[in-house]
C-alpha positions in Angstrom: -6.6 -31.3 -36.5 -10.0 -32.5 -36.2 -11.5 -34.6 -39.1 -13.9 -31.3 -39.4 -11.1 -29.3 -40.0 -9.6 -31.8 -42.6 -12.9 -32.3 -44.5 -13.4 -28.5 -44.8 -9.6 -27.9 -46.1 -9.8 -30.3 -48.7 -13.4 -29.7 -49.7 -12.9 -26.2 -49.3 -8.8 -26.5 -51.0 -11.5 -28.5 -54.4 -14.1 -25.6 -54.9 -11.8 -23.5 -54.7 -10.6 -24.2 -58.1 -13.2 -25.2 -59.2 -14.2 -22.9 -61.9 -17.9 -23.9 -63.1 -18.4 -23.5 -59.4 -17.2 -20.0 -59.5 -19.3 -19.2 -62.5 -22.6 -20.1 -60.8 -22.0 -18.8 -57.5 -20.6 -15.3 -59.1 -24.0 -15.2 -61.3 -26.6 -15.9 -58.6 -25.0 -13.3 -56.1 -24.4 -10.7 -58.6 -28.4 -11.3 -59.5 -28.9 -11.1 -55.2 -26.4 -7.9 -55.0 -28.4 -6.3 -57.8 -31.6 -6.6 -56.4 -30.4 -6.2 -52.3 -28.9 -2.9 -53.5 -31.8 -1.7 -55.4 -34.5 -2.6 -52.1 -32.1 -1.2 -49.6 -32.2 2.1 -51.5 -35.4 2.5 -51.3 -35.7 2.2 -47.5 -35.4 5.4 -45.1 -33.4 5.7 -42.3 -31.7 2.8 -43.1 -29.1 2.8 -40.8 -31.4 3.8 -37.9 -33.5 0.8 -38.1 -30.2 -1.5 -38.0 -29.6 0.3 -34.5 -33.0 -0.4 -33.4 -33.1 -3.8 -35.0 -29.9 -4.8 -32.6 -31.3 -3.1 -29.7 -35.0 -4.9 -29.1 -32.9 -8.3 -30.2 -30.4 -7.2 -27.2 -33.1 -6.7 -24.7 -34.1 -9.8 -25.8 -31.3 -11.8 -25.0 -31.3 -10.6 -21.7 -35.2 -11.1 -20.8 -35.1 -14.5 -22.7 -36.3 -16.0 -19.2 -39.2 -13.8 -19.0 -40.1 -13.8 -22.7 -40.5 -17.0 -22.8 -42.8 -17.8 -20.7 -44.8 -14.9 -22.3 -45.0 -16.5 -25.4 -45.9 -20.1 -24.3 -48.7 -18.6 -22.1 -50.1 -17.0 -24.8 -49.9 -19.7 -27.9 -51.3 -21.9 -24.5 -54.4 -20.0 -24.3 -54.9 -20.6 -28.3 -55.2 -23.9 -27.5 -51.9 -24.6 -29.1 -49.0 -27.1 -27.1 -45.7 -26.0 -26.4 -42.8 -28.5 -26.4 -39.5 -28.0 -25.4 -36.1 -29.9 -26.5 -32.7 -29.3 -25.2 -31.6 -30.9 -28.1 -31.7 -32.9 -31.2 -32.8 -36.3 -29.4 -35.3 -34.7 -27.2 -37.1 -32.9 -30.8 -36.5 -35.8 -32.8 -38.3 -38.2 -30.1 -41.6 -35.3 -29.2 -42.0 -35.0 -32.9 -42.1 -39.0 -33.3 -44.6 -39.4 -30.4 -46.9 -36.2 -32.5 -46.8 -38.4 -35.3 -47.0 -41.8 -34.1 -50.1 -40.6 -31.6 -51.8 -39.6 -35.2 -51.2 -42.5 -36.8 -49.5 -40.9 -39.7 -47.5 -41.7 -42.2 -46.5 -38.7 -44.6 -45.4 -35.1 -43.5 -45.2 -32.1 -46.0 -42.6 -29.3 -45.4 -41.7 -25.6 -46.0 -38.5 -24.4 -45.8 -36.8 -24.7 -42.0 -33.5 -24.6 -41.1 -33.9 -25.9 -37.5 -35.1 -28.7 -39.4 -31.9 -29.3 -40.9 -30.3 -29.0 -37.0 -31.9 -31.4 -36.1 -31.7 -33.6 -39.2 -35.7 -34.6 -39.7 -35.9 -35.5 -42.8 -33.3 -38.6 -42.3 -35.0 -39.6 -38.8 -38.5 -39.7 -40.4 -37.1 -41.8 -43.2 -35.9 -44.1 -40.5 -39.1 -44.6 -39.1 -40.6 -45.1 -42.3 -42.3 -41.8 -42.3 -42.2 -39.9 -45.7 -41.2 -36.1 -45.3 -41.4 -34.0 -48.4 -39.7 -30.4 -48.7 -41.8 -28.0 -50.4 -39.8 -25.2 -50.9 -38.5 -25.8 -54.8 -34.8 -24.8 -53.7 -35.3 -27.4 -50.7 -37.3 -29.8 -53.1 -34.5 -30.1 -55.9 -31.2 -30.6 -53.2 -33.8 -33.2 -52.1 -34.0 -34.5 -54.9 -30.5 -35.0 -55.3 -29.7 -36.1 -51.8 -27.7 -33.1 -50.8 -28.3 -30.4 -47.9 -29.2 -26.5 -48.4 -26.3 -25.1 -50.2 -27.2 -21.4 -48.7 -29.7 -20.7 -45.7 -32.2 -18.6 -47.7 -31.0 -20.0 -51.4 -30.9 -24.1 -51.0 -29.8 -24.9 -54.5 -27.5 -21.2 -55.2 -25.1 -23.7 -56.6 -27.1 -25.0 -59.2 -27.5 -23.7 -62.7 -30.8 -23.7 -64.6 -29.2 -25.9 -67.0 -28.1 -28.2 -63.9 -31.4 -28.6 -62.9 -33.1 -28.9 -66.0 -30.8 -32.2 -66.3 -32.1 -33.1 -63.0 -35.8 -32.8 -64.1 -35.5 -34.7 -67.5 -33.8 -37.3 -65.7 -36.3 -38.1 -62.8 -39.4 -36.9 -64.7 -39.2 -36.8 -67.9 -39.4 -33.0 -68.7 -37.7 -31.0 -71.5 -33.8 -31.6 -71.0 -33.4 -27.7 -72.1 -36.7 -26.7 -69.7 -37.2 -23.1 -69.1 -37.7 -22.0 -65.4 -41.0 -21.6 -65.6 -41.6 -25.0 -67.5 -39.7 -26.5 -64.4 -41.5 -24.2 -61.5 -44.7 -25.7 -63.3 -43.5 -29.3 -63.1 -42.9 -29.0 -59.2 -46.2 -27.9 -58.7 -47.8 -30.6 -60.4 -45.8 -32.6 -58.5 -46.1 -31.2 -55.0 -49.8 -29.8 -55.3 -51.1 -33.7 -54.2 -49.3 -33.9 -51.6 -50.5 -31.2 -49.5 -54.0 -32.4 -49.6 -52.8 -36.3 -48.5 -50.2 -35.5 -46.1 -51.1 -36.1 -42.4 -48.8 -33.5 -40.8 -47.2 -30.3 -42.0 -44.3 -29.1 -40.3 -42.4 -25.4 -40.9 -39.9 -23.7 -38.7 -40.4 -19.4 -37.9 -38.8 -16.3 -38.9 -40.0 -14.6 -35.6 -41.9 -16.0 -31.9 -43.7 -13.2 -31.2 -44.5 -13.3 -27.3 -47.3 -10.7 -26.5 -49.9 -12.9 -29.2 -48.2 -16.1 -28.8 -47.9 -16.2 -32.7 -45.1 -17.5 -35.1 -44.8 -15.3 -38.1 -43.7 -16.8 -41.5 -42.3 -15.4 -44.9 -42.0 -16.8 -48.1 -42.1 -16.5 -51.7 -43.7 -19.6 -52.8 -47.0 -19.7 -51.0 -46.0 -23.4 -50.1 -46.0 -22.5 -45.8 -49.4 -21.4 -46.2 -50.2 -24.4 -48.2 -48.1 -26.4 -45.4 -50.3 -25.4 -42.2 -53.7 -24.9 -44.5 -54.4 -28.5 -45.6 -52.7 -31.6 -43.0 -54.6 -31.8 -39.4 -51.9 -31.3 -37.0 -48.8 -28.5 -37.9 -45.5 -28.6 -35.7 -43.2 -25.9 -35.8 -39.5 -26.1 -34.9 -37.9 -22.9 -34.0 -35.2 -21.5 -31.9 -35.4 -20.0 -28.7 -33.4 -17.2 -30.1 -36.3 -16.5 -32.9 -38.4 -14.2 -30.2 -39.4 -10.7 -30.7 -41.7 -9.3 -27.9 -44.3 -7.7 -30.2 -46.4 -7.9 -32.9 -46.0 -4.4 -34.0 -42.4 -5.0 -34.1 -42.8 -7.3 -37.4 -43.5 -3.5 -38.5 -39.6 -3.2 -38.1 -37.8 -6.8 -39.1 -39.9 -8.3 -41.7 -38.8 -5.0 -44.8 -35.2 -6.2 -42.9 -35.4 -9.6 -43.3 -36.7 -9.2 -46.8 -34.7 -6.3 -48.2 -31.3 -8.0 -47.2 -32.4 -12.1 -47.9 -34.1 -10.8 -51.4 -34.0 -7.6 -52.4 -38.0 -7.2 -51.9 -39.8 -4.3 -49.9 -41.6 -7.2 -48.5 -42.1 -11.1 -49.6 -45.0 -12.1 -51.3 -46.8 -14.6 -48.5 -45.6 -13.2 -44.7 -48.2 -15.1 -42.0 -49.1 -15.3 -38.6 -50.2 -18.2 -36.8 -51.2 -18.5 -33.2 -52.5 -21.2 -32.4 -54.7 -24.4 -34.2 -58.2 -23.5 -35.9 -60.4 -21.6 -33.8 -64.6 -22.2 -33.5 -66.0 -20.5 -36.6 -62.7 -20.6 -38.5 -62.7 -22.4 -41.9 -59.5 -23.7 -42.5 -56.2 -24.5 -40.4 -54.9 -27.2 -38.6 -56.8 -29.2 -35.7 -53.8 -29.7 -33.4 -50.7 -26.9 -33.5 -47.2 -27.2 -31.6 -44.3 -25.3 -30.9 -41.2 -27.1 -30.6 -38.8 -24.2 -28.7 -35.3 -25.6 -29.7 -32.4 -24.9 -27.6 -29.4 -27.3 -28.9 -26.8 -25.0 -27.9 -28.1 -22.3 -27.6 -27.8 -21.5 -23.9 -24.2 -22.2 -24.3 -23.7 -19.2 -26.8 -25.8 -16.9 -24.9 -24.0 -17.6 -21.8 -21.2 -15.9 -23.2 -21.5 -12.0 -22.7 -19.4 -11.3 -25.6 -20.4 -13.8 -28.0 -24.0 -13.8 -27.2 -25.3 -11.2 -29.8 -24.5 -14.4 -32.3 -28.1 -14.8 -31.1 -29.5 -11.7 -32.6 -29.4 -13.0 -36.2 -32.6 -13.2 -38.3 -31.2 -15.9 -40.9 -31.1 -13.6 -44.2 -28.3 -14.8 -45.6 -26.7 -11.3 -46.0 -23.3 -12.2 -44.6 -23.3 -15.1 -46.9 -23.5 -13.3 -50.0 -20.9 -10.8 -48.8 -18.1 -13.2 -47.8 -15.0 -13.7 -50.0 -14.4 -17.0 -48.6 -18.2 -18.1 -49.0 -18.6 -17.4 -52.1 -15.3 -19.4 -53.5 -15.5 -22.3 -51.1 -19.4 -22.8 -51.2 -22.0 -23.7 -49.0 -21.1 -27.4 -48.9 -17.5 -27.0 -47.5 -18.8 -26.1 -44.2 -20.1 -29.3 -43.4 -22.6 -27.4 -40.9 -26.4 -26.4 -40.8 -25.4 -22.7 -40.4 -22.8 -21.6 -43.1 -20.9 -18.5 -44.3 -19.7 -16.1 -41.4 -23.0 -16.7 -38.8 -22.2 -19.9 -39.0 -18.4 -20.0 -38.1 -19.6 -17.9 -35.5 -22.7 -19.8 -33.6 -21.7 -23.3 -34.9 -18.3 -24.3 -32.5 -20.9 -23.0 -29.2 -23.8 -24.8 -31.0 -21.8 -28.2 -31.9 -18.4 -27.9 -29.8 -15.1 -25.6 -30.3 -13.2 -28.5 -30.6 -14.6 -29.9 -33.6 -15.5 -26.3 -35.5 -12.9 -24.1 -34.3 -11.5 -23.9 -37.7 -14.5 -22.1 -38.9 -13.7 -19.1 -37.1 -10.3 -19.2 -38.9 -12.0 -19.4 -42.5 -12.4 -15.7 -42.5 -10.5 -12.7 -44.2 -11.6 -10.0 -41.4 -12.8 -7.9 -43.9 -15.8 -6.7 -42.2 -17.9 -7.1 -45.0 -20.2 -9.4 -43.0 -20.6 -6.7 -40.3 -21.7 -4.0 -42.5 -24.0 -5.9 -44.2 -25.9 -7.2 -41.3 -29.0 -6.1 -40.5 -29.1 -6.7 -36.5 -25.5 -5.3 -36.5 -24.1 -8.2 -35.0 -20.0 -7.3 -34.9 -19.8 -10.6 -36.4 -15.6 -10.2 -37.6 -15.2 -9.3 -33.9 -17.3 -12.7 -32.7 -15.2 -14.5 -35.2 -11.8 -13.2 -33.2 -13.1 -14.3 -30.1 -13.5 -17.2 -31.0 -10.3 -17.7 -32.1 -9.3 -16.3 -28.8 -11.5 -18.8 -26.7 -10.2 -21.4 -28.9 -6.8 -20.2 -27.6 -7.1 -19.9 -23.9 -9.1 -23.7 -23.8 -5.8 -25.1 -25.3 -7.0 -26.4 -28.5 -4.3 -25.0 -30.3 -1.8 -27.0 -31.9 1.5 -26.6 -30.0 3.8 -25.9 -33.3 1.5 -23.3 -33.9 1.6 -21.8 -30.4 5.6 -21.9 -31.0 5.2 -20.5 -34.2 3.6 -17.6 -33.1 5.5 -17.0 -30.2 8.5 -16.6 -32.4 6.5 -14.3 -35.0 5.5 -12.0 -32.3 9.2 -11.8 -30.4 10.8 -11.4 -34.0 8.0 -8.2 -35.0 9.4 -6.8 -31.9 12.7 -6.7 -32.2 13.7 -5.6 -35.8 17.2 -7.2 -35.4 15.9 -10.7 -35.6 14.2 -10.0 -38.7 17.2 -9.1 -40.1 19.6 -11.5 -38.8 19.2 -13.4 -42.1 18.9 -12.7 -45.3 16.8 -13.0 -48.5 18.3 -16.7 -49.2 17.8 -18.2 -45.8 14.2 -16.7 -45.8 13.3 -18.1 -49.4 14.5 -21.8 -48.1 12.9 -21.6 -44.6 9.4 -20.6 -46.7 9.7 -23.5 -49.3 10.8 -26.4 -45.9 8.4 -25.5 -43.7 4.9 -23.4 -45.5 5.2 -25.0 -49.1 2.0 -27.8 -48.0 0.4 -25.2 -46.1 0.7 -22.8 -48.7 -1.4 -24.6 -51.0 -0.7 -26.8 -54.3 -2.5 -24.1 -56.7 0.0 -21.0 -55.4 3.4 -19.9 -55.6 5.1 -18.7 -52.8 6.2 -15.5 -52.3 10.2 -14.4 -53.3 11.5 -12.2 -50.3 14.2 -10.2 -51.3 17.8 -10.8 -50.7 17.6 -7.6 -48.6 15.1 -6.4 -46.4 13.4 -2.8 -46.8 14.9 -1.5 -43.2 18.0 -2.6 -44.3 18.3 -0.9 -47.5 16.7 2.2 -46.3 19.9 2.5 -43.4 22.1 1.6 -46.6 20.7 4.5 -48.2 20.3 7.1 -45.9 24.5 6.6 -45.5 25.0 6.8 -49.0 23.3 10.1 -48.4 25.0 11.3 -45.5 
């Protein structure tokens, strides 16, 4: 077992049981199911656009070569630079040379899970560079020196109350706050910093390659805020982010919102393409892409696998999976939690190490039919356990174990060699610790079902 593995079945074995945990978690996505259900009711054809959404994301996947290209051409003739990174040393190092080139000394940011991949935030702070999240979800776990909890919801796991306490202790504000009281605080406290910082940096919901434009949506206003004010705005996004048109934002931004949020669409959704233009009034004077691949090709070189690719980060499998919502963010120990990420992180960051993730799944299919892409994402998670498998990273007592499972389901004889007793003491010697501390085993019955249904049927005869 990997120390991955270990640190996600005892984190995961804690939270659990841990009840306030529960409590939170059950209250914020019973708010998110409430609202999700009420947007998605009021969209037509629902269904229909899920089919569609999967299709142009396929078509994608298989012109990435060609779309590509399209995009950077385009953004190019914007006058904005494109840089590509294979990985996190190659983004970390282009974004360093951006900022060192400037001079600068303080970067502002909204909300960007790519720059959690690629760890920024603690690589700036190394090189003495101050980076500030402005999202309020990113700002508090900042705060507290955590990472995002949730991929659309950074701080699910905390309570109002939680960070009220947080707020009175670092600034000073009421210790029983309201939200608004603390919304307002944050603002006073973030508002400065857009206007001083020297760079602003944001990821992107969607490349769009026939414009050349990243498109963004938000809640909070603080993107636009982000790429308005600072001279020079980098974004980090995926290679997997593309669509190929603008009109087809017509299509995935109601998706993205309806299953992150709930909302018809979010309040600030914008499209950038490029720095500001001759005549323009506001915007940055330098603009890059960084086109992130990290792994990326791995997954998509996998014919099965690859539609792990099509996802447009809303969080909807999250919020839908039983294990997620009692084990919690945290436990994964990965950028990308909750079922998308068990089944992009082992091609992202290595089967060996994140295997396990697959295995932290009930199969329900919940996470499928939620999924706005349709990505089959149960069936991803079984071939990775299958891939897992056939590369031989599979303990060898488990490979005997199941070897013996499967010859004894097929042969009812063996199953019923021994009795009730023998069962009962083989459970408690060799699945007690596996089992779990917090759960009783089960009692099987001194005889089994086949055999008292052949004992009854001669009774009857």
């Amino acid at each position: 077992m990997t120390k991955f593995a270990e640190q996600f079945q005892e984190t995961s074995g804690e939270k659990a049981f841990d009840l306030d945990h529960r409590r939170v978690i059950n209250f914020n996505i019973g708010r998110y199911n409430t609202a999700v259900n009420r947007g998605l009711s009021r969209l037509a054809n629902l269904e229909q656009s899920k089919k569609k959404a999967h299709v142009i994301k396929w078509k994608v996947m298989e012109n990435l070569d060609k779309l590509l290209p399209e995009f950077e051409a385009n953004f190019l003739k914007r006058g904005g630079k494109v840089i590509w990174a294979n990985d996190v040393d190659e983004a970390q190092s282009e974004i360093l040379q951006i900022i060192r080139r400037a001079n600068a000394r303080s970067v502002i940011k909204s909300k960007s899970m790519t720059t959690e991949e690629i760890h920024l935030n603690d690589f700036l702070e190394k090189n003495n560079i101050e980076s500030l999240e402005s999202d309020l979800g990113e700002y508090i776990v900042q705060l507290l020196g955590q990472k995002p909890y949730h991929i659309v919801t950074p701080a699910m796991h905390l309570s109002k109350e939680d960070i009220a306490k947080l707020f009175h202790e670092r600034f000073g504000t009421p210790a029983d706050a309201t939200p608004e009281q603390l919304t307002a605080k944050a603002r006073e406290l973030l508002r400065e910093k857009y206007t001083t910082a020297d760079v602003g940096i944001t990821g992107a919901n969607f490349l769009i390659a026939d414009t050349g434009s990243i498109a963004l949506t938000e809640n909070e206003g603080n993107a636009r805020l982000t790429t308005t004010f600072p001279k020079i705005h980098i974004a980090i996004v995926g290679i997997e982010k593309l669509i190929p048109s603008l009109s087809d934002l017509d299509l995935y931004w109601p998706l993205l919102s309806t299953h992150g949020t709930g909302q018809n669409l979010t309040v600030y959704n914008s499209i950038f393409s490029g720095p500001r233009q001759e005549g323009e009034t506001d915007g940055p004077e330098e603009m890059y892409v960084v086109l992130l691949d990290n792994g990326r090709t791995n997954l998509l070189a996998q014919k099965e696998q690859r539609q792990g690719l099509y996802c447009i980060r809303c969080g909807a499998c999250l919020n839908a999976c039983p294990i997620y919502k009692n084990v919690g963010g945290h436990a994964y120990e990965t950028t990308y939690s909750g079922p998308i990420g068990s089944v992009i992180t082992p091609h992202l960051d290595g089967m060996e190490d994140f295997k396990h993730l697959s295995y932290a799944s009930s199969l329900c299919g919940k996470c499928t039919e939620v999924c706005p892409v349709k990505i089959d994402i149960h069936k991803m998670l079984l071939l990775n356990r299958r891939d897992s498998v056939a590369q031989g990273m599979a303990p060898k007592v488990e490979e005997i174990g199941w070897k013996g499972w499967q010859k004894a389901m097929l042969k009812r004889s063996w199953v019923d060699a021994v009795g009730g007793k023998i069962k009962n003491l083989m459970l408690k010697t060799f699945f007690k610790k596996t089992w779990g501390k917090h759960r009783e085993l089960p009692d099987v019955a001194p005889k089994s079902f086949s055999k008292q249904w052949k004992q009854g049927k001669r009774n009857l005869d």
